[in-house]
Structures are given as C-alpha cells and as structure tokens.
C-alpha positions in Angstrom: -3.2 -142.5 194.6 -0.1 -141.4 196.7 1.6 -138.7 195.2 4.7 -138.3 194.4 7.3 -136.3 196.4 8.9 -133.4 194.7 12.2 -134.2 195.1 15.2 -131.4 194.0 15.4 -133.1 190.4 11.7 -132.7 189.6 11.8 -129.3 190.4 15.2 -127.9 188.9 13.4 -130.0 185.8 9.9 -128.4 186.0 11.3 -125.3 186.7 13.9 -125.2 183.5 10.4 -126.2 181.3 8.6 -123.7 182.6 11.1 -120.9 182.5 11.7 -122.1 178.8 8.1 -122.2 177.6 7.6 -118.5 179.4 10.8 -117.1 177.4 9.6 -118.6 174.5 6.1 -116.9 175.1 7.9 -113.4 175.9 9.5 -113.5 172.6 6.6 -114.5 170.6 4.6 -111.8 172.3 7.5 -109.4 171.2 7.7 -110.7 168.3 4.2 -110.7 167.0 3.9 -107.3 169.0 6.4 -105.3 167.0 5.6 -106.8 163.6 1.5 -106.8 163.9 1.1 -103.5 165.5 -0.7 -103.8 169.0 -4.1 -103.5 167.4 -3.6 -106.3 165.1 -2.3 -108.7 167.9 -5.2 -108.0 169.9 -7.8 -108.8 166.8 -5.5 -111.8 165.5 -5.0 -113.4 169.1 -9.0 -113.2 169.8 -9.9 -114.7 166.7 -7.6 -117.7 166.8 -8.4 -118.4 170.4 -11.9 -118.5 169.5 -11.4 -122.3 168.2 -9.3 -123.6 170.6 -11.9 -124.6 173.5 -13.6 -126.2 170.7 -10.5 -128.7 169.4 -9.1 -129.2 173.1 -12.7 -130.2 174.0 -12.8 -132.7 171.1 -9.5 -134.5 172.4 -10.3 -134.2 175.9 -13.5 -136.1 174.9 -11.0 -139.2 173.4 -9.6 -139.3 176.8 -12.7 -140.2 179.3 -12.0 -143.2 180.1 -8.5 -142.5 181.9 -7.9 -139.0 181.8 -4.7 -137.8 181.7 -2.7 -135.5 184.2 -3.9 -131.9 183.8 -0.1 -130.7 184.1 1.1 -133.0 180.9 -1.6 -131.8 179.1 -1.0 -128.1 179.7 2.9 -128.8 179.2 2.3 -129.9 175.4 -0.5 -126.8 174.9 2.4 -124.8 176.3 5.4 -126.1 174.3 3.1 -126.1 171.0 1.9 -122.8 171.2 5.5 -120.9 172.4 8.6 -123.5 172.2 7.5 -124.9 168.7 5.8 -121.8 167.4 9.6 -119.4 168.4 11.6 -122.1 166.6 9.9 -122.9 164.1 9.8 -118.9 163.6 13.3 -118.6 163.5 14.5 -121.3 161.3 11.9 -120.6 158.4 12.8 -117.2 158.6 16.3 -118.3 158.1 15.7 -120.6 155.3 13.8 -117.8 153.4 16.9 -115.5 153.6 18.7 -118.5 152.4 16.3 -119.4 149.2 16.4 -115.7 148.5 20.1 -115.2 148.6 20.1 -118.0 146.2 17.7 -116.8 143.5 15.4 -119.4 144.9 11.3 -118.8 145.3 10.8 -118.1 149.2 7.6 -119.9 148.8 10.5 -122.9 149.2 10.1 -122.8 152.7 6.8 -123.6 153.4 7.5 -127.0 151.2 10.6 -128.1 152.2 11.8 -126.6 155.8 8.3 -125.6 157.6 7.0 -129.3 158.0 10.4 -130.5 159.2 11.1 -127.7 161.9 7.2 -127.4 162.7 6.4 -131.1 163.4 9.9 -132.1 164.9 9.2 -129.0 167.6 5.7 -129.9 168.0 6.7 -133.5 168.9 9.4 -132.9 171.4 6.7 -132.7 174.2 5.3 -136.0 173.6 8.3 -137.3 173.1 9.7 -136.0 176.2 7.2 -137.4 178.5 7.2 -140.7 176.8 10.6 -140.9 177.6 10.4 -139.9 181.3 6.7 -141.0 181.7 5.6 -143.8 179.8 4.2 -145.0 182.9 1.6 -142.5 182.0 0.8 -143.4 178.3 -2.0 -145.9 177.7 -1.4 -146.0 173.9 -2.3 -144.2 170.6 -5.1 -142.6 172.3 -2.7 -140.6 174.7 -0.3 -140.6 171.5 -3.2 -138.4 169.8 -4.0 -136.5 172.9 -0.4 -135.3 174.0 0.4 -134.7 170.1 -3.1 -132.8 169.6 -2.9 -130.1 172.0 0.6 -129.5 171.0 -0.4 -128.8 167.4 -3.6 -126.7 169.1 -1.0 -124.6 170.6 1.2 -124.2 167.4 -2.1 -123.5 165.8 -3.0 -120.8 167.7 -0.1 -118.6 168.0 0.4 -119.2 164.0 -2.9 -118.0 163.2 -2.6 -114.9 165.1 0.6 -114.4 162.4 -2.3 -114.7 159.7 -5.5 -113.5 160.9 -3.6 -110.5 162.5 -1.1 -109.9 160.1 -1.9 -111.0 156.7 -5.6 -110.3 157.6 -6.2 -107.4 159.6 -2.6 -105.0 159.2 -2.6 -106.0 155.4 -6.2 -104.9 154.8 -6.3 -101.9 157.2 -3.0 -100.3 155.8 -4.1 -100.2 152.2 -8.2 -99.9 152.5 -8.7 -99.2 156.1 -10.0 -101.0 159.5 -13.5 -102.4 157.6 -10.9 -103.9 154.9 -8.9 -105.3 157.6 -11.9 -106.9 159.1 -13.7 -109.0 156.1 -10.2 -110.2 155.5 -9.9 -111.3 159.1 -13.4 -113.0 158.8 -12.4 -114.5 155.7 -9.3 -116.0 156.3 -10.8 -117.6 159.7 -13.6 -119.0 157.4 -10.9 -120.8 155.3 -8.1 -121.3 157.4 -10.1 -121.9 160.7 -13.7 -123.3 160.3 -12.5 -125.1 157.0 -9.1 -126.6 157.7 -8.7 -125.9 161.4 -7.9 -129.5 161.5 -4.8 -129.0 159.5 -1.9 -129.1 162.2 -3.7 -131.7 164.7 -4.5 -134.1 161.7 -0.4 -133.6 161.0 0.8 -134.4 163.9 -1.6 -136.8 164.9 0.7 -139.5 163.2 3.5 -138.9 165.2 0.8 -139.4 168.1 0.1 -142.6 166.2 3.9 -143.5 166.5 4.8 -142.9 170.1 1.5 -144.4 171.1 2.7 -147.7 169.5 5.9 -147.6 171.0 4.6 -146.8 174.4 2.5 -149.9 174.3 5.3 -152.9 172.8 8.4 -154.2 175.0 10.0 -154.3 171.1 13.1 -152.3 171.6 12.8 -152.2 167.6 9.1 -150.8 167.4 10.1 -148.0 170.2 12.6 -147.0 168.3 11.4 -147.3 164.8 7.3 -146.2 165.2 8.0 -142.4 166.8 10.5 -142.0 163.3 8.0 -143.4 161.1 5.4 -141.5 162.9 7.2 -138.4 162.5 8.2 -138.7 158.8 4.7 -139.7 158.2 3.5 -136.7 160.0 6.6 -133.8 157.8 5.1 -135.8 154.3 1.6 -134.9 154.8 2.3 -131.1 156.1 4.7 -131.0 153.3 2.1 -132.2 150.7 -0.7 -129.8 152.6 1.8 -127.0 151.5 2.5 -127.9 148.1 -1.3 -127.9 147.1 -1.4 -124.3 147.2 2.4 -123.6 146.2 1.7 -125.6 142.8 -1.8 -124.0 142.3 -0.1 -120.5 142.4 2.3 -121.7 140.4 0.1 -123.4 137.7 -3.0 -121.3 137.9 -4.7 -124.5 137.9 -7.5 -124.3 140.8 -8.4 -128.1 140.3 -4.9 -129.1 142.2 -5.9 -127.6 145.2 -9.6 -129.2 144.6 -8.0 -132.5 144.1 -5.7 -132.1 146.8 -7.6 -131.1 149.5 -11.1 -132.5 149.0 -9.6 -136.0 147.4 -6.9 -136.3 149.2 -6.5 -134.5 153.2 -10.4 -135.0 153.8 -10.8 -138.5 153.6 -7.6 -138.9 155.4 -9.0 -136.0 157.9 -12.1 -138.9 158.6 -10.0 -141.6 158.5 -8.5 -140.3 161.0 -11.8 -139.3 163.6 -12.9 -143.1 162.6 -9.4 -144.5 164.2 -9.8 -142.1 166.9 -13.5 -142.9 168.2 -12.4 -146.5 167.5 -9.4 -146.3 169.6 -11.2 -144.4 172.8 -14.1 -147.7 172.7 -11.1 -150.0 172.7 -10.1 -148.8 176.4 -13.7 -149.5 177.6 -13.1 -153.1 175.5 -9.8 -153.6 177.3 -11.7 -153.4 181.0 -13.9 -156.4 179.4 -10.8 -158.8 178.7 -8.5 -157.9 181.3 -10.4 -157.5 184.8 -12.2 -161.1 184.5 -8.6 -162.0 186.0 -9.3 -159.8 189.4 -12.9 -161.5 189.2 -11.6 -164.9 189.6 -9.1 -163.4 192.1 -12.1 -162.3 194.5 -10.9 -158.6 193.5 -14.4 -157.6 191.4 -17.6 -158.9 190.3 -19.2 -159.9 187.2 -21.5 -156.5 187.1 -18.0 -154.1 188.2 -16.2 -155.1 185.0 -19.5 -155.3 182.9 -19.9 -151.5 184.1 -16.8 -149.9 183.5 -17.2 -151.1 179.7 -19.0 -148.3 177.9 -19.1 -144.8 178.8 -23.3 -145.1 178.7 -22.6 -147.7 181.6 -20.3 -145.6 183.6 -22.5 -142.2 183.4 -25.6 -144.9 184.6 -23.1 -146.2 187.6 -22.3 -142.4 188.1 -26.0 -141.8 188.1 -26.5 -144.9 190.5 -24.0 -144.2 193.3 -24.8 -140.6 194.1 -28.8 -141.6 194.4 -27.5 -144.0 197.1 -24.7 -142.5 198.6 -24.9 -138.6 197.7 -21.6 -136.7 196.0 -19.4 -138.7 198.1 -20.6 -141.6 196.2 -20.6 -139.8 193.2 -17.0 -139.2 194.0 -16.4 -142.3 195.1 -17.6 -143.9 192.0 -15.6 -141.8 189.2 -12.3 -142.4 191.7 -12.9 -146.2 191.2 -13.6 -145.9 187.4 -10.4 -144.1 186.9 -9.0 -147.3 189.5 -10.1 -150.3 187.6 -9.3 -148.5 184.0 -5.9 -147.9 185.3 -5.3 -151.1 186.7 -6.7 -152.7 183.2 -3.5 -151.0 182.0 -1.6 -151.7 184.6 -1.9 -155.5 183.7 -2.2 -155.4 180.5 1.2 -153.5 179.7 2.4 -156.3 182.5 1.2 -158.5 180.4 2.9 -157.5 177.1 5.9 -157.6 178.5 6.9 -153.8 179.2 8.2 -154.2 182.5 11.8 -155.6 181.6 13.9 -154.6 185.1 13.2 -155.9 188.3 12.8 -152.4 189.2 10.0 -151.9 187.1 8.2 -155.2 187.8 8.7 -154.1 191.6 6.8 -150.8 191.1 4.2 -152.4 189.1 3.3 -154.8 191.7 3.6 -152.0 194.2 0.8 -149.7 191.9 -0.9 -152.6 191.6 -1.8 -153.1 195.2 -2.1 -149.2 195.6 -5.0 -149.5 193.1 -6.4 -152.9 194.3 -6.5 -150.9 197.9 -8.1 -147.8 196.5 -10.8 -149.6 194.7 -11.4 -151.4 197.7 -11.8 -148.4 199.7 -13.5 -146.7 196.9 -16.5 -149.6 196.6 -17.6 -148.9 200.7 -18.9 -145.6 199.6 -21.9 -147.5 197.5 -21.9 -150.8 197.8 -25.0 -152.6 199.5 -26.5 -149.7 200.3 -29.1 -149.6 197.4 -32.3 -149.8 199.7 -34.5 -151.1 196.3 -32.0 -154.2 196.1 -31.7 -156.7 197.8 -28.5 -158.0 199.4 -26.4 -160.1 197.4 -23.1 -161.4 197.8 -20.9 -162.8 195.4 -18.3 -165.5 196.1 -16.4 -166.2 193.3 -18.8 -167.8 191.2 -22.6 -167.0 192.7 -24.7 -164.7 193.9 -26.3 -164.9 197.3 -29.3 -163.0 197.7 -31.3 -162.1 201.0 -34.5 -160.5 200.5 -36.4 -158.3 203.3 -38.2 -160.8 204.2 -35.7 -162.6 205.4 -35.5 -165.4 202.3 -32.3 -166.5 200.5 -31.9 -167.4 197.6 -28.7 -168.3 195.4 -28.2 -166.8 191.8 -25.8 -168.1 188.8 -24.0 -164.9 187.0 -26.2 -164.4 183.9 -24.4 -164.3 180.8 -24.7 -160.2 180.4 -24.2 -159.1 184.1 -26.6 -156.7 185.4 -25.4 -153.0 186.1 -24.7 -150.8 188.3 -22.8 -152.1 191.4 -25.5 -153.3 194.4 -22.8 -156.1 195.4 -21.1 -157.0 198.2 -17.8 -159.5 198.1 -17.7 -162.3 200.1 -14.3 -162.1 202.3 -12.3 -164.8 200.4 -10.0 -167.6 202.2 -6.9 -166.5 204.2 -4.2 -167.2 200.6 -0.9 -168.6 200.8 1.9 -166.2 201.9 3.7 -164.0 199.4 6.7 -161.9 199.2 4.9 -158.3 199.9 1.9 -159.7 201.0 0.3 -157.6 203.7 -3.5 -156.9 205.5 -4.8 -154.6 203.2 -7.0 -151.2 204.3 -10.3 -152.6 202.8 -13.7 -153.2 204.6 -14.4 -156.6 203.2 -12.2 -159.1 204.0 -8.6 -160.3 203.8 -6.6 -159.8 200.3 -7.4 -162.1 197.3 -4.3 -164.1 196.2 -2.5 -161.6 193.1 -4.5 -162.5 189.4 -0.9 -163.9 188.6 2.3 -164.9 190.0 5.3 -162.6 191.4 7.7 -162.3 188.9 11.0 -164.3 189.3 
C-alpha cells in the first residue's frame, strides 16, 4: 500500500506524542528512582517486565488476521506505561493527602479515585486514534488490542511500584536483601502469575466500547458505547479494589474468596471466550463478504475459501513458498493482509460508515489500491504449481488442461479446494465508470466494481 506522506501536521503531531510520552517516562524514572532506591528499581523493573512478552504475545495473537500498525501499537504500550502511569501517580497521590486531611482512611483512594484516573488515562490512546484513525480499527478485536497494551504498559511500570517498593525496599530495610527477595517472589506470585490479568481485563471493556463505535455509522452508539465502555471498565477496577479494602476491614477472608474466584474469574474467561470468538469472526467475515469480488471476476471460489481460518492461511503460506520460494511466501502473507483488508473495506462500506463524499471517494480509491495489490500479489504463485494442472476460472467454472494436452470443464464444488493453483480468466472489457482506469495486473482488464459508485 502507498504510504502516506509526512506532511508538517503529522510530524509537529507525532513529535508532541513522543516528546510527551518521553517526559512522562523521565519523571517516572525519577520518580520511582528517588523513592525505591536504585537497587530496588533495578529488581522491581526486571521482575515486572518478566510478563509482559508473555501478555503482548497473547493480544498480538487476537490480531493475525489483519495486524495492526507496529507504531499504534507501540504508542498505546507507550502512553500506558508512562502518560497513564505519571497521572494517575499524581492525582491518587493528591486524593490521599485530601482523604487524610479529612480524617478519611487513605485506603479511599484506591476505591474511589484510582479506577477513574487509571482507566480514563489508559484509554486516551485508543481513543485518540479512533478519533484520528478509525480508518484503522476493524472492531472490538482492535478495541481489545489498542486497550490491552495500554493496560500492559500501566501494568508494568505499577508493579515495579510494588515488587520494588512494597516488595523488595520494605523487606530489605527491616530484615535484609534475602527478606526483600521472598517478598518480591511472593508478591509476583499473587499479583503477577495470579491476577496479572487484572488491568487488561479492566480496560478491555472500554476496548469493547470504542470497538463498537468504530464499526456503526450510529452517531448515537459512537458516542454512547466508548462512555459505557469506560464506566463499565472504572466499576469493575473499583469493585477489584474493594475486595481487599473490605476484607481488611472486616477480617473476613471469604469476601476476597467470593470476590475474586466467584466473581473476576468467570468474568476473566468470559472475557478470553469473546476474545477467541471475536478473532474467528474476521476469518468468517472473508467468507460473507469477498463472494461479491468473486462474481466481480476479482477472486475465485478457493481465494476466499482460503483466507477463512488461520489453519488455511498457514497451508496457503506453506503452499506458495514450495512453488514460488520467499517471494511467494511474501507474496502470499501481502495478499492475505489485501483481501482481509478489503473484507473491511466493504464491509464498513456497507454499514454505512462512509457518510461524506470525501470519505466514500477515499474508500473507492483504497479499494482499487488493494484490488491492484492483490492482483499483483496473485502473479507471484498462481499457476505455477507444477503437480496441478492448469485451471481457469471464469466466473462460474473451472477450465482444466492436463499435460497431456486434455481439457476438461469443472463446476465449483460446494467446499472449494485450497490453496490457490488458479488462474482468472480476463473478464469482458465493462462499461465505463467515473475513475475507471487499466489497472497494473497481469491478467486481464478490470472487473466492473462488486457495487455501484456512490451518488
């Protein structure tokens, strides 16, 4: 895809984010520095790294079938870990001054100001890049990605706080450094390996929220699903706190039994459930949507049958490099990314998203950008599968010439074959169209758009 030029806007933005997120990380690193002790920074900051390839590897996994940008994804890790985490830092410090002032228990905070400041920083990233690039959101799934790896970040820099500080310092000043250490190890047992899933699970339902709006040309449900989202997201931390504020309070060790066993686990694998059902509903959405570019001329029956599971791409994968080498391995994971973004590409069309002539313009324009891509994508594998035979498909059957020089003419079966060893028959010259133009591909004039130019 073309890129975009850099023009003096982007750049006074991108540099403003990332001077903010590296001031924000300067003052953290003071921070953290001058109340730990440089020994306990070092110790809390490699112990709550430890986890993080593990949780960013678990979101990047929801994401295969259209990846998103590595600079988005890095912006939200950023903002979480530094933005969110000096904030948050600065207001609950504030607020415990308050409540103490007042004759009020500090442990007020962590109830009633920490999940508002924490999950309304957390989400400004998201929300940010929704608002200047929901071009770039395919839905909840990207809601939970983008919203993940912002609470990751959070996470990490607020467990060095712990581990380092209440852990390691704590134990070290009163019994010594072999103190300080089995209270690191046990807090990362309990707050880490137990509920490490804590902050993403939290602000996973604001993820839930600006996926929904991303996806709806309701003016109403953008507005409203990010707030509810977000609300959601401040109840659930808020109640997460409370289990242990009202166990210390009552003495009562079943509360925080009830609450988190009953309660934040089975919304914990409600949650993985939506999740894994949501990333098989992109490889679904390839199965309704592309038929439309089949009866255009664009694809073939086998194309759209094997861009719909993930076990079918890795065997296309697989496929294209034993004919073709790595450029066809190439090849074939640019065209996957292609025909999954042009899936959402018609299907946000589709629902209505693009309201101003200015966005219907650029979707028609990325829509022939792709439709040239995956054209020039295919020529790196297709027909050259030397066990196949020839076979070209025409719209509605396959003609088939063997080595021997036979033909022979094929009806699509019901559950298309897979991978890819088709070529397209070049389709009838179509009727004229505003922006209609000889496209770079090796096959043939362009088919006639899947549906009409906008009005």
């Amino acid at each position: 895809m073309p890129r975009r030029r850099l023009g003096w806007r982007r750049a006074l933005v991108l540099s403003g984010a990332i001077l903010l997120i590296a001031a924000c990380a300067i003052f953290m690193l003071f921070t953290l520095g001058t109340n730990l002790g440089t020994e306990a920074l070092l110790i809390g900051a490699a112990a709550a790294i430890l986890p993080v390839p593990v949780l960013v590897a678990c979101f990047l996994w929801l994401d295969r079938y259209e990846p998103e940008p590595l600079k988005y994804l890095i912006f939200c890790f950023g903002w979480g870990a530094f933005v969110s985490t000096a904030a948050s830092l600065l207001v609950n410090e504030t607020a415990a001054g308050w409540f103490e002032d007042q004759g009020l228990p500090v442990a007020l905070t962590a109830v009633l100001v920490a999940p508002f400041i924490e999950e309304l920083t957390k989400a400004i990233a998201p929300i940010l890049l929704l608002v200047f690039r929901r071009r770039e959101w395919s839905g909840i799934t990207d809601g939970l990605v983008y919203c993940g790896l912002s609470a990751i970040g959070f996470a990490m820099v607020e467990n060095i706080l712990y581990l380092g500080g209440h852990g390691y310092a704590s134990g070290a000043e009163q019994y010594g450094p072999a103190t300080g250490a089995q209270q690191v190890i046990a807090i990362f047992i309990v707050r880490i390996l137990l509920f490490g899933f804590a902050h993403p699970l939290f602000t996973a339902m604001t993820g839930i929220g600006l996926g929904i709006a991303a996806r709806t040309a309701d003016r109403r449900v953008r507005v409203f699903a990010p707030i509810a989202g977000l609300l959601l997201a401040m109840m659930l931390h808020g109640a997460w706190n409370l289990i242990p504020t009202l166990t210390q309070a009552t003495g009562q060790v079943l509360i925080s039994l009830f609450g988190f066993v009953g309660v934040m686990v089975p919304i914990f694998f409600g949650m993985v459930g939506l999740a894994v059902w949501l990333r098989a509903w992109e490889g679904r959405l390839t199965e309704r949507i592309l038929p439309d570019y089949v009866r255009a001329g664009w694809l073939t029956p086998p194309e759209v049958a094997a861009l719909s599971s993930l076990g079918r791409r890795h065997a296309a994968r697989a496929w294209a490099r034993r004919v073709a080498g790595d450029a066809g391995l190439r090849a074939m994971r640019g065209y996957q990314f292609a025909a999954t973004r042009l899936a959402l590409l018609r299907d946000g069309s589709l629902r209505g998203l693009d309201r101003r002539p200015v966005d219907r313009e650029r979707t028609a324009r990325e829509e022939r950008e792709l439709l040239d891509s995956i054209s020039v994508y295919r020529s790196f594998f297709v027909g050259r599968d030397p066990q196949t035979p020839v076979g070209v498909w025409d719209g509605h059957r396959y003609h088939l010439r063997f080595p021997d020089g036979s033909k022979r003419t094929v009806d699509a079966p019901e559950d298309p074959v897979v991978p890819i060893p088709v070529v397209l028959a070049a389709p009838p010259p179509p009727a004229p169209y505003p922006g209609h133009h000889p496209p770079p591909g090796w096959y043939g004039p362009r088919p006639v758009t899947p549906w009409p130019p906008h009005r």
